[in-house]
MARFI-144047 format. One record per residue (C-alpha): residue number from 1; x, y, z. Coordinates in pm, 1 decimal, always signed. Layout:
<pts>
(NUM; (X; Y; Z))
...
</pts>
This chain:
<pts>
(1; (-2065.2; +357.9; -3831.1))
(2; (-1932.6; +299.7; -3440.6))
(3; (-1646.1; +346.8; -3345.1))
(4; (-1619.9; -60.4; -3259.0))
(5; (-1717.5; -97.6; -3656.1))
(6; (-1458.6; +146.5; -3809.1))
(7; (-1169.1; -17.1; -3579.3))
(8; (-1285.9; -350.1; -3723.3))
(9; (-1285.4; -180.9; -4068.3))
(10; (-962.1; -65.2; -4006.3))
(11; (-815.9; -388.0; -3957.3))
(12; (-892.0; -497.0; -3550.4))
(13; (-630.0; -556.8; -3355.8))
(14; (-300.4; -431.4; -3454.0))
(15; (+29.7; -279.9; -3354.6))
(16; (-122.4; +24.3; -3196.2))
(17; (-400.3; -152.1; -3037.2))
(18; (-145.1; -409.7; -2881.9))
(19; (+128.1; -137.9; -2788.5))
(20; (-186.7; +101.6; -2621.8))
(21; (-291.7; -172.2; -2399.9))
(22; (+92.0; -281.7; -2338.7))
(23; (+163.2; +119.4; -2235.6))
(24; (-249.7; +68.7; -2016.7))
(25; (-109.1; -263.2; -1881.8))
(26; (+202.4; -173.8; -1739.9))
(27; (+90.1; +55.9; -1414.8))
(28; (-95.6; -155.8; -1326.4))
(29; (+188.3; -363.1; -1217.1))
(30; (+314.7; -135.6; -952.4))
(31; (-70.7; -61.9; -829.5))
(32; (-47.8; -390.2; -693.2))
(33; (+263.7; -291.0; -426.9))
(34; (+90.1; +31.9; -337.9))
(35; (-244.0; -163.9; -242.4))
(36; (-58.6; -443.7; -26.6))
(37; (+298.1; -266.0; +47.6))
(38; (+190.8; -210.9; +415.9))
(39; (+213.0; -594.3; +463.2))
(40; (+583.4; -531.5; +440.4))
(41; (+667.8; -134.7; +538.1))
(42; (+443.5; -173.0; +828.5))
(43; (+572.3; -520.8; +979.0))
(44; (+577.9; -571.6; +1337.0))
(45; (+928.4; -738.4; +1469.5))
(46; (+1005.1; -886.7; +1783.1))
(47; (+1051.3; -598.7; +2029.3))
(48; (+1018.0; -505.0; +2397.4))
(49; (+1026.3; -264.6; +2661.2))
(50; (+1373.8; -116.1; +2713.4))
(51; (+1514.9; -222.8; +2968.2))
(52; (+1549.4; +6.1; +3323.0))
(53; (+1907.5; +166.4; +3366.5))
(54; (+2056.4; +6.3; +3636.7))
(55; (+2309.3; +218.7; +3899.8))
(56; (+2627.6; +62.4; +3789.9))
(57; (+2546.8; -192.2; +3548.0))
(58; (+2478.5; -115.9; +3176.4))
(59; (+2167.8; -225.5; +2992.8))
(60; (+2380.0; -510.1; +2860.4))
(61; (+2513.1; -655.1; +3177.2))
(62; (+2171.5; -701.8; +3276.0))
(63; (+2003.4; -1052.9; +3172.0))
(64; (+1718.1; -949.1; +3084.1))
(65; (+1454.5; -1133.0; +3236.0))
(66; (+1576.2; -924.5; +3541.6))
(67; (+1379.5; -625.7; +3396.2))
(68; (+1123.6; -757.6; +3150.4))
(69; (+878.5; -1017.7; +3246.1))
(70; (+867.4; -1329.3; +3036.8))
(71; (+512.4; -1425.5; +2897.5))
(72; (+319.0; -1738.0; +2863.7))
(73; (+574.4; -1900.9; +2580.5))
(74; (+914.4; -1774.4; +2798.2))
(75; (+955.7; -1486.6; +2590.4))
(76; (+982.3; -1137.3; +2692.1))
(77; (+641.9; -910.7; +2713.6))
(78; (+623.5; -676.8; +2441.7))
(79; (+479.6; -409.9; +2650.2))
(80; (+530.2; -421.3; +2991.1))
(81; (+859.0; -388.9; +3184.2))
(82; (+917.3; -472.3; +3630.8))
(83; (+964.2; -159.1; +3784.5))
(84; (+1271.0; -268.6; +4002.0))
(85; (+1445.5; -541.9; +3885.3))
(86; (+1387.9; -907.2; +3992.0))
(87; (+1761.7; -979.6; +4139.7))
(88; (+1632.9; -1304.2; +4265.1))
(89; (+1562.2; -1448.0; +3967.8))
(90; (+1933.2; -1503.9; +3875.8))
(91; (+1930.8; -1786.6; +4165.1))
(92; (+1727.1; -2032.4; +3946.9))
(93; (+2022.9; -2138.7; +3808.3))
(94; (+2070.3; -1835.5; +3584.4))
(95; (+1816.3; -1887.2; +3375.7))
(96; (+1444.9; -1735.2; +3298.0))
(97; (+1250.9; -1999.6; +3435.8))
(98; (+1223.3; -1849.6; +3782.1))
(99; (+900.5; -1601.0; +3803.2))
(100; (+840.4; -1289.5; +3999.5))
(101; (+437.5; -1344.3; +4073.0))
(102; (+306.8; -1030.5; +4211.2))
(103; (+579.6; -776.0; +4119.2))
(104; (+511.2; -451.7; +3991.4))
(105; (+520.9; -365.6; +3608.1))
(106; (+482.7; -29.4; +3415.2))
(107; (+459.5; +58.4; +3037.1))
(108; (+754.0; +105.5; +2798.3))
(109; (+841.4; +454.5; +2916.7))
(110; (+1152.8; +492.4; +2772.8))
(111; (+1033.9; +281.2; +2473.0))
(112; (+1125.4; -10.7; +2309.3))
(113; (+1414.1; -256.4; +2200.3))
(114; (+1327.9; -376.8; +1834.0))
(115; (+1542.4; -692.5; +1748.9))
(116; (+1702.4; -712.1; +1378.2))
(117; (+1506.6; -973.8; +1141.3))
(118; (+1234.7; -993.7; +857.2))
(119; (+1151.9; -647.0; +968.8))
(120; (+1401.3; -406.0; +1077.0))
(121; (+1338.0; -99.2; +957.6))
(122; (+911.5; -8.0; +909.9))
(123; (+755.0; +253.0; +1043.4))
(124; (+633.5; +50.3; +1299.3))
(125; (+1026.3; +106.5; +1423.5))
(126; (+1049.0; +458.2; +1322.9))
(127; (+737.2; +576.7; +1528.8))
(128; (+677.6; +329.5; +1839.1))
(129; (+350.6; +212.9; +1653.3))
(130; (+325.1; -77.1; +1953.6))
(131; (+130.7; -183.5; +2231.4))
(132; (-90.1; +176.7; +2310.7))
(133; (-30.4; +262.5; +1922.8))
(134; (-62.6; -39.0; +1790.7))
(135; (-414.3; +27.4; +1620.3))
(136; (-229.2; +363.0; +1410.4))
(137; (-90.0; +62.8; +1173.6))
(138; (-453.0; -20.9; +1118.3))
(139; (-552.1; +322.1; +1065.6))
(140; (-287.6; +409.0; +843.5))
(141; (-433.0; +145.9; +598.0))
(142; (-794.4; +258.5; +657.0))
(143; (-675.7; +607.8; +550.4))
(144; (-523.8; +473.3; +219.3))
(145; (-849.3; +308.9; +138.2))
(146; (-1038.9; +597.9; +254.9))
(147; (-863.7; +764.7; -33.8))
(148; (-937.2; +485.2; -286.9))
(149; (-1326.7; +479.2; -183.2))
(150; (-1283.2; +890.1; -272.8))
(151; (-1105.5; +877.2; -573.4))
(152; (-1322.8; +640.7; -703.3))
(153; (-1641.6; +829.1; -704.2))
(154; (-1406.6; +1156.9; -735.2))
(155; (-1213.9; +1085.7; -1080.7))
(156; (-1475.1; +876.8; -1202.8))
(157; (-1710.4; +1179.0; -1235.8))
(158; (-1425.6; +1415.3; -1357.6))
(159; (-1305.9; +1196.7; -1624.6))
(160; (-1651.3; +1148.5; -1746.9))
(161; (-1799.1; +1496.3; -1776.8))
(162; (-1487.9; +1734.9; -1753.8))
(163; (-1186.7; +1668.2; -1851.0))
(164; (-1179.9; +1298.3; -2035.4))
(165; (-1011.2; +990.2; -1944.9))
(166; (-658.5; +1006.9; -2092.3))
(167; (-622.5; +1350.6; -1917.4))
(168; (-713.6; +1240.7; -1571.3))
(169; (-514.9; +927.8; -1605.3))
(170; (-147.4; +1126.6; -1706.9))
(171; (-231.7; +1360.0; -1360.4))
(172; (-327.9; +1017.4; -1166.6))
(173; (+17.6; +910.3; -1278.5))
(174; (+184.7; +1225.9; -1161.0))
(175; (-14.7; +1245.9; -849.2))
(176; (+64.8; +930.1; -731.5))
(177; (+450.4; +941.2; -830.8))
(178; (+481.0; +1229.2; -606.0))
(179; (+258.0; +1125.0; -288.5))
(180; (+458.6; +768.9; -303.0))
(181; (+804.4; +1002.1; -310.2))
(182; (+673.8; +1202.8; -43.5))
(183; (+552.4; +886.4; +178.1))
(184; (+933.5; +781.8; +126.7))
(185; (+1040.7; +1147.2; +282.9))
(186; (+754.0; +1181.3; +522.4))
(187; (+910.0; +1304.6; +872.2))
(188; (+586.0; +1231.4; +1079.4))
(189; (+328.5; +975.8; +1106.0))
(190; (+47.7; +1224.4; +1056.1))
(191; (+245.4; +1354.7; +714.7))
(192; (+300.9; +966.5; +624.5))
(193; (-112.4; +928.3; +675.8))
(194; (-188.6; +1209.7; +457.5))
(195; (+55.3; +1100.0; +175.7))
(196; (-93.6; +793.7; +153.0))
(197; (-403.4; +928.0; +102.1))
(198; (-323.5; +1112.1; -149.7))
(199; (-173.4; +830.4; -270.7))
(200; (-520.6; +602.3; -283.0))
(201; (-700.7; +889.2; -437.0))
(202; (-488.2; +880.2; -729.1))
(203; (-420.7; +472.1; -749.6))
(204; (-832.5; +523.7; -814.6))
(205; (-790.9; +731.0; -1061.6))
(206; (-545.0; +489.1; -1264.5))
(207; (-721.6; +152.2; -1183.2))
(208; (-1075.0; +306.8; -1333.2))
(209; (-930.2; +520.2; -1635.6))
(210; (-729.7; +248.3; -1723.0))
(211; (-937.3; -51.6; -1765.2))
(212; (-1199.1; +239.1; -1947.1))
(213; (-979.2; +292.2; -2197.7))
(214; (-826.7; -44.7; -2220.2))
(215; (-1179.2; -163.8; -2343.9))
(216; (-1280.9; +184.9; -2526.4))
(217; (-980.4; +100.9; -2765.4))
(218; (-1037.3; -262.4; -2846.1))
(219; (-1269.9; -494.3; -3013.3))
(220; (-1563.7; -640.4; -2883.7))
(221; (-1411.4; -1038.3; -2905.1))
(222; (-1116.9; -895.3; -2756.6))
(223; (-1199.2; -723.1; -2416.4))
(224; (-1256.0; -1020.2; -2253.2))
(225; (-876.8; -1086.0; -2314.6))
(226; (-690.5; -737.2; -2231.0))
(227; (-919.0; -763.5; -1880.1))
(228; (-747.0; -1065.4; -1833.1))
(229; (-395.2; -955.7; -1934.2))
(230; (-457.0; -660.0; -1679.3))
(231; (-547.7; -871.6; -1406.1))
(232; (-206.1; -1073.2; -1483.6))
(233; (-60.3; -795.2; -1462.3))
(234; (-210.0; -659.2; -1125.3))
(235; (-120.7; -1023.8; -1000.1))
(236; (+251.2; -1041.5; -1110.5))
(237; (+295.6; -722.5; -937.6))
(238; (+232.1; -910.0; -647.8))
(239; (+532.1; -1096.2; -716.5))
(240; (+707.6; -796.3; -796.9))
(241; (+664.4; -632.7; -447.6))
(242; (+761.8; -962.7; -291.4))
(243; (+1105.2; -967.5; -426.8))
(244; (+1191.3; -571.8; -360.6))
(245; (+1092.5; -629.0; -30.4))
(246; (+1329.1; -876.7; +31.5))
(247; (+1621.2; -690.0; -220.1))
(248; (+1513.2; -341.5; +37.2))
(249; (+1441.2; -423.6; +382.7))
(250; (+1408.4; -46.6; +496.6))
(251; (+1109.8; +86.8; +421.6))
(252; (+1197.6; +408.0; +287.9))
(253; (+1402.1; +272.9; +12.3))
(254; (+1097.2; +6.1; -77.3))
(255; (+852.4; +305.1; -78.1))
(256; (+1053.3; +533.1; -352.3))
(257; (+1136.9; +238.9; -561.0))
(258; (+791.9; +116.2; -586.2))
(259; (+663.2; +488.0; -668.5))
(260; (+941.6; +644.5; -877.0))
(261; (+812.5; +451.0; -1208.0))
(262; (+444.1; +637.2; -1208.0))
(263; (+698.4; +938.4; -1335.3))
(264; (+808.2; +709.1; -1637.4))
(265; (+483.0; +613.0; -1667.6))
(266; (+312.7; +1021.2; -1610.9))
(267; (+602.6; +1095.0; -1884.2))
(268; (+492.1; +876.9; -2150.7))
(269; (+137.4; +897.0; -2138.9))
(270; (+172.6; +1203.7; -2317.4))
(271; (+223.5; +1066.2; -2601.2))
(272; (-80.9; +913.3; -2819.1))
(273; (-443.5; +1035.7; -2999.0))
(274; (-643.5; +1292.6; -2859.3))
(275; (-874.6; +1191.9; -2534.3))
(276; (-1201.2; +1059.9; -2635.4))
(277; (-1494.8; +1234.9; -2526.9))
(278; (-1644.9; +1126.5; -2269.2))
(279; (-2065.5; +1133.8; -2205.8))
(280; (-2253.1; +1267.9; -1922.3))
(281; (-2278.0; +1051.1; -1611.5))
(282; (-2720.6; +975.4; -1706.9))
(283; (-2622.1; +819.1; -2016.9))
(284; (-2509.1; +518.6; -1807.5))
(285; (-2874.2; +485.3; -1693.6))
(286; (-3028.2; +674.4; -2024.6))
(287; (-3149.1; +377.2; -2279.5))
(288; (-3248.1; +2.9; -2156.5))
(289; (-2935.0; -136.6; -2314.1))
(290; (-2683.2; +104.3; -2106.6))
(291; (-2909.8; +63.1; -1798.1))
(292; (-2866.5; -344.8; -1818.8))
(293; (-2460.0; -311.3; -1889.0))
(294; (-2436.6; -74.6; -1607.2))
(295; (-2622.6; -273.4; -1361.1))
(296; (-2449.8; -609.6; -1480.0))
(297; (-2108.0; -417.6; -1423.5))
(298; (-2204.8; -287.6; -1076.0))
(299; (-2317.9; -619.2; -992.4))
(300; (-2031.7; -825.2; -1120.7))
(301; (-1813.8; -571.9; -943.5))
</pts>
Protein backbone atom coordinates (compact mmCIF):
# COMPACT_ATOMS: atom_id res chain seq x y z
CA UNK A 1 0.00 0.00 0.00
CA UNK A 2 1.39 3.84 -0.81
CA UNK A 3 1.59 6.09 1.25
CA UNK A 4 -1.22 8.22 -0.97
CA UNK A 5 -3.49 4.86 -0.36
CA UNK A 6 -3.05 4.47 3.47
CA UNK A 7 -3.77 8.42 3.95
CA UNK A 8 -6.93 7.77 1.92
CA UNK A 9 -7.51 4.68 4.13
CA UNK A 10 -7.05 6.68 6.96
CA UNK A 11 -9.69 8.97 6.23
CA UNK A 12 -8.10 11.86 3.50
CA UNK A 13 -8.13 15.05 4.44
CA UNK A 14 -8.50 15.87 7.99
CA UNK A 15 -7.56 18.07 10.90
CA UNK A 16 -3.89 17.31 10.68
CA UNK A 17 -3.71 17.41 7.03
CA UNK A 18 -5.52 20.92 7.05
CA UNK A 19 -3.52 22.33 10.17
CA UNK A 20 0.09 20.88 8.34
CA UNK A 21 -0.59 22.79 5.27
CA UNK A 22 -2.06 25.88 7.40
CA UNK A 23 1.52 25.74 9.60
CA UNK A 24 3.36 25.05 5.33
CA UNK A 25 1.13 27.97 4.18
CA UNK A 26 1.86 30.57 6.46
CA UNK A 27 5.77 31.52 5.51
CA UNK A 28 5.05 31.77 2.66
CA UNK A 29 3.31 34.94 3.34
CA UNK A 30 6.28 36.88 4.44
CA UNK A 31 8.50 35.24 1.39
CA UNK A 32 6.60 37.46 -0.65
CA UNK A 33 8.11 40.94 1.21
CA UNK A 34 11.59 39.49 1.18
CA UNK A 35 11.39 38.85 -2.75
CA UNK A 36 9.92 42.46 -3.60
CA UNK A 37 10.87 44.54 -0.26
CA UNK A 38 13.62 46.42 -2.23
CA UNK A 39 10.79 48.16 -4.21
CA UNK A 40 10.25 49.99 -0.97
CA UNK A 41 13.73 49.90 1.33
CA UNK A 42 15.60 50.82 -1.71
CA UNK A 43 13.37 53.84 -3.10
CA UNK A 44 14.95 56.66 -4.71
CA UNK A 45 13.50 60.27 -3.40
CA UNK A 46 13.88 63.51 -4.80
CA UNK A 47 17.42 64.64 -3.93
CA UNK A 48 20.30 66.83 -5.14
CA UNK A 49 23.66 68.01 -4.88
CA UNK A 50 24.27 69.97 -1.66
CA UNK A 51 24.50 73.03 -2.12
CA UNK A 52 28.21 75.08 -2.07
CA UNK A 53 28.84 77.00 1.32
CA UNK A 54 28.71 80.39 0.58
CA UNK A 55 31.24 83.12 2.58
CA UNK A 56 28.60 84.73 4.64
CA UNK A 57 25.44 83.32 3.66
CA UNK A 58 24.14 79.94 4.98
CA UNK A 59 23.01 77.11 2.76
CA UNK A 60 19.49 78.34 3.44
CA UNK A 61 19.78 81.93 2.48
CA UNK A 62 20.80 80.78 -0.76
CA UNK A 63 17.85 80.18 -3.44
CA UNK A 64 18.89 77.49 -4.74
CA UNK A 65 18.93 77.64 -8.29
CA UNK A 66 21.98 79.92 -7.49
CA UNK A 67 24.03 76.69 -6.89
CA UNK A 68 22.24 73.81 -8.57
CA UNK A 69 21.32 73.91 -12.15
CA UNK A 70 17.70 73.34 -13.01
CA UNK A 71 17.04 70.52 -15.68
CA UNK A 72 14.85 70.16 -18.63
CA UNK A 73 11.35 70.14 -16.40
CA UNK A 74 12.73 73.34 -14.00
CA UNK A 75 13.75 71.11 -11.40
CA UNK A 76 17.02 70.86 -9.81
CA UNK A 77 19.78 68.25 -11.33
CA UNK A 78 20.16 65.37 -9.21
CA UNK A 79 23.79 65.16 -9.76
CA UNK A 80 25.48 68.00 -10.76
CA UNK A 81 26.00 71.26 -8.84
CA UNK A 82 27.69 75.15 -10.56
CA UNK A 83 30.91 75.52 -9.20
CA UNK A 84 30.50 79.31 -8.26
CA UNK A 85 27.26 80.39 -7.87
CA UNK A 86 25.10 82.04 -10.60
CA UNK A 87 24.43 85.58 -8.69
CA UNK A 88 22.87 86.81 -11.82
CA UNK A 89 20.25 84.69 -11.94
CA UNK A 90 18.38 86.40 -9.03
CA UNK A 91 17.75 89.44 -11.62
CA UNK A 92 15.09 87.45 -13.59
CA UNK A 93 12.75 88.54 -11.33
CA UNK A 94 13.78 86.18 -8.54
CA UNK A 95 12.84 83.31 -9.93
CA UNK A 96 14.52 80.03 -11.69
CA UNK A 97 13.67 80.76 -15.07
CA UNK A 98 16.86 82.64 -15.87
CA UNK A 99 19.74 80.05 -17.14
CA UNK A 100 23.46 80.10 -16.77
CA UNK A 101 24.42 78.42 -20.42
CA UNK A 102 28.00 77.62 -20.36
CA UNK A 103 28.84 77.73 -16.61
CA UNK A 104 30.86 75.31 -14.97
CA UNK A 105 29.38 72.28 -12.96
CA UNK A 106 31.07 69.53 -10.78
CA UNK A 107 29.71 66.33 -9.03
CA UNK A 108 28.03 66.17 -5.60
CA UNK A 109 31.24 66.41 -3.61
CA UNK A 110 29.97 67.08 -0.47
CA UNK A 111 26.92 64.88 -1.29
CA UNK A 112 23.47 65.19 -1.45
CA UNK A 113 20.20 66.92 -0.07
CA UNK A 114 17.41 64.12 0.08
CA UNK A 115 13.91 65.82 0.44
CA UNK A 116 11.29 64.12 3.01
CA UNK A 117 8.38 62.08 1.10
CA UNK A 118 7.31 58.45 0.02
CA UNK A 119 10.88 57.63 0.73
CA UNK A 120 12.78 59.11 3.45
CA UNK A 121 14.70 56.84 5.00
CA UNK A 122 16.21 53.65 2.39
CA UNK A 123 19.41 52.84 2.01
CA UNK A 124 19.53 54.66 -0.95
CA UNK A 125 19.70 57.72 1.85
CA UNK A 126 21.87 55.96 4.22
CA UNK A 127 24.73 55.22 1.64
CA UNK A 128 24.64 57.95 -1.29
CA UNK A 129 23.49 55.03 -3.67
CA UNK A 130 22.93 58.04 -6.52
CA UNK A 131 24.11 59.27 -9.64
CA UNK A 132 27.95 57.34 -9.79
CA UNK A 133 26.32 54.57 -7.38
CA UNK A 134 23.27 54.41 -8.66
CA UNK A 135 23.72 50.85 -10.34
CA UNK A 136 24.75 49.31 -6.39
CA UNK A 137 20.71 49.39 -5.94
CA UNK A 138 20.63 47.10 -8.93
CA UNK A 139 23.30 44.99 -7.72
CA UNK A 140 22.10 44.65 -4.39
CA UNK A 141 19.00 42.86 -5.89
CA UNK A 142 21.11 40.77 -8.31
CA UNK A 143 22.99 39.54 -5.19
CA UNK A 144 19.71 38.46 -3.43
CA UNK A 145 18.75 36.48 -6.44
CA UNK A 146 22.16 35.25 -6.87
CA UNK A 147 21.44 33.62 -3.55
CA UNK A 148 18.00 32.26 -4.55
CA UNK A 149 19.49 30.72 -7.97
CA UNK A 150 22.14 28.96 -5.18
CA UNK A 151 19.92 27.86 -2.71
CA UNK A 152 17.86 26.40 -5.08
CA UNK A 153 20.13 23.87 -6.55
CA UNK A 154 21.98 23.96 -2.95
CA UNK A 155 19.01 22.81 -0.50
CA UNK A 156 17.32 21.05 -3.09
CA UNK A 157 20.11 18.41 -3.21
CA UNK A 158 20.60 18.43 0.65
CA UNK A 159 17.08 17.91 1.49
CA UNK A 160 16.87 15.12 -0.92
CA UNK A 161 19.83 12.87 -0.15
CA UNK A 162 21.08 14.10 3.36
CA UNK A 163 19.27 15.40 5.70
CA UNK A 164 15.29 15.31 4.58
CA UNK A 165 12.94 18.00 3.94
CA UNK A 166 11.38 18.96 7.30
CA UNK A 167 14.99 19.32 8.65
CA UNK A 168 16.27 21.68 6.04
CA UNK A 169 13.11 23.65 6.09
CA UNK A 170 13.22 24.43 10.32
CA UNK A 171 17.21 25.70 9.52
CA UNK A 172 15.81 27.68 6.27
CA UNK A 173 13.49 29.27 8.80
CA UNK A 174 16.23 30.08 11.24
CA UNK A 175 18.62 31.11 8.60
CA UNK A 176 16.58 33.49 7.13
CA UNK A 177 15.16 35.02 10.52
CA UNK A 178 18.62 35.90 11.35
CA UNK A 179 20.12 37.24 7.87
CA UNK A 180 16.72 39.51 7.64
CA UNK A 181 17.68 40.74 11.51
CA UNK A 182 21.08 41.25 10.50
CA UNK A 183 20.10 43.20 7.08
CA UNK A 184 18.05 45.44 9.66
CA UNK A 185 21.55 46.01 11.75
CA UNK A 186 23.86 45.95 8.79
CA UNK A 187 26.41 49.03 9.25
CA UNK A 188 27.78 48.86 5.59
CA UNK A 189 26.54 48.37 2.21
CA UNK A 190 28.92 45.51 1.53
CA UNK A 191 27.56 43.76 5.04
CA UNK A 192 23.85 44.71 3.83
CA UNK A 193 24.85 42.75 0.27
CA UNK A 194 26.05 39.77 1.98
CA UNK A 195 23.01 39.52 4.38
CA UNK A 196 20.82 39.48 1.76
CA UNK A 197 22.36 36.82 0.28
CA UNK A 198 22.22 34.84 2.82
CA UNK A 199 18.94 35.78 3.00
CA UNK A 200 17.92 34.38 -0.78
CA UNK A 201 19.78 31.23 -0.09
CA UNK A 202 17.56 30.38 2.63
CA UNK A 203 14.04 31.98 1.14
CA UNK A 204 15.10 28.89 -1.49
CA UNK A 205 15.27 26.64 0.85
CA UNK A 206 11.61 27.41 2.28
CA UNK A 207 9.83 28.07 -1.11
CA UNK A 208 11.09 24.36 -2.44
CA UNK A 209 10.74 22.30 0.95
CA UNK A 210 7.60 23.75 1.43
CA UNK A 211 5.50 23.20 -1.53
CA UNK A 212 7.43 19.35 -1.34
CA UNK A 213 5.91 18.65 1.60
CA UNK A 214 2.74 20.50 1.13
CA UNK A 215 1.98 17.89 -1.70
CA UNK A 216 3.97 14.80 0.02
CA UNK A 217 1.23 15.11 2.82
CA UNK A 218 -1.95 15.38 0.84
CA UNK A 219 -4.15 13.54 -1.47
CA UNK A 220 -3.87 13.22 -4.97
CA UNK A 221 -7.51 15.29 -5.76
CA UNK A 222 -6.28 17.66 -3.36
CA UNK A 223 -2.81 19.09 -4.43
CA UNK A 224 -4.12 20.93 -7.03
CA UNK A 225 -5.92 22.95 -4.22
CA UNK A 226 -3.14 23.52 -1.34
CA UNK A 227 -0.83 24.82 -4.59
CA UNK A 228 -3.39 27.19 -5.00
CA UNK A 229 -3.95 28.18 -1.36
CA UNK A 230 -0.03 28.70 -1.31
CA UNK A 231 0.04 30.86 -4.15
CA UNK A 232 -2.83 32.99 -2.27
CA UNK A 233 -0.87 33.09 0.19
CA UNK A 234 2.46 34.22 -1.58
CA UNK A 235 0.05 36.88 -3.25
CA UNK A 236 -1.62 38.34 -0.07
CA UNK A 237 1.76 38.82 1.23
CA UNK A 238 2.05 41.18 -1.34
CA UNK A 239 -0.55 43.08 0.26
CA UNK A 240 0.94 42.54 3.46
CA UNK A 241 4.30 44.30 2.60
CA UNK A 242 2.31 47.12 1.05
CA UNK A 243 0.67 48.19 4.18
CA UNK A 244 3.97 47.87 6.61
CA UNK A 245 5.60 49.90 4.27
CA UNK A 246 3.40 52.57 4.57
CA UNK A 247 2.75 51.85 8.74
CA UNK A 248 7.22 51.94 8.69
CA UNK A 249 8.67 54.32 6.37
CA UNK A 250 12.38 53.71 7.61
CA UNK A 251 13.75 50.94 6.30
CA UNK A 252 15.33 49.42 9.14
CA UNK A 253 12.22 49.07 11.09
CA UNK A 254 10.36 47.48 7.74
CA UNK A 255 13.33 45.03 7.40
CA UNK A 256 13.11 43.46 11.18
CA UNK A 257 9.41 43.40 11.12
CA UNK A 258 9.15 41.57 7.95
CA UNK A 259 11.95 38.97 9.20
CA UNK A 260 11.34 38.59 12.94
CA UNK A 261 8.28 36.03 12.25
CA UNK A 262 10.66 33.22 10.39
CA UNK A 263 11.72 32.81 14.37
CA UNK A 264 7.94 32.01 15.22
CA UNK A 265 7.81 30.17 12.36
CA UNK A 266 11.79 28.22 12.92
CA UNK A 267 10.13 27.70 16.59
CA UNK A 268 7.19 25.81 15.66
CA UNK A 269 8.29 23.72 13.01
CA UNK A 270 9.64 21.61 15.54
CA UNK A 271 6.84 20.29 16.34
CA UNK A 272 5.16 17.39 14.08
CA UNK A 273 6.02 13.51 12.63
CA UNK A 274 9.33 12.49 11.87
CA UNK A 275 10.91 13.83 8.32
CA UNK A 276 10.11 11.58 5.54
CA UNK A 277 12.82 10.05 3.77
CA UNK A 278 13.77 11.40 1.06
CA UNK A 279 15.22 9.34 -2.37
CA UNK A 280 18.32 9.86 -4.23
CA UNK A 281 18.40 12.70 -6.74
CA UNK A 282 18.35 9.62 -10.14
CA UNK A 283 15.14 8.45 -8.98
CA UNK A 284 13.65 11.65 -10.47
CA UNK A 285 14.92 10.42 -13.88
CA UNK A 286 14.95 6.46 -12.80
CA UNK A 287 11.47 4.85 -14.25
CA UNK A 288 9.44 6.40 -17.40
CA UNK A 289 6.68 7.57 -15.11
CA UNK A 290 9.13 9.79 -12.76
CA UNK A 291 11.08 10.84 -15.91
CA UNK A 292 7.62 12.30 -17.58
CA UNK A 293 6.50 14.09 -14.03
CA UNK A 294 9.89 15.51 -13.74
CA UNK A 295 10.14 16.86 -17.14
CA UNK A 296 6.39 18.13 -17.07
CA UNK A 297 7.38 19.95 -13.70
CA UNK A 298 10.59 21.49 -15.13
CA UNK A 299 8.71 22.52 -18.02
CA UNK A 300 5.65 23.97 -16.38
CA UNK A 301 8.11 25.72 -14.11
Amino acid sequence: MTFVELLAHLGGMGRFQVTYVAALALPLLMLASHNLLQNFTAGVPEHHCRPRQVANDSVGDVPLFVTIPSDDHHRPQRCRRYVEPQWHLLEANGTANGTANGAATEPCHDGWTYRDGVFAHTIITEWDLVCESKRLRQVAQSIYMAGILLGSGLFGVLSDNRFGRRALLTWCYLQLGVAGASTAAAPTFVIYCLCRFLGGLAMAGVSLNSASLCELGTLVWARAVVGTINGYCYTLGQFVLAGAAFGLPHWRWLQLVVSLPFFFFFLYSWYGGPPMPGGALAALVRTPGMRTVSCGVSFVW
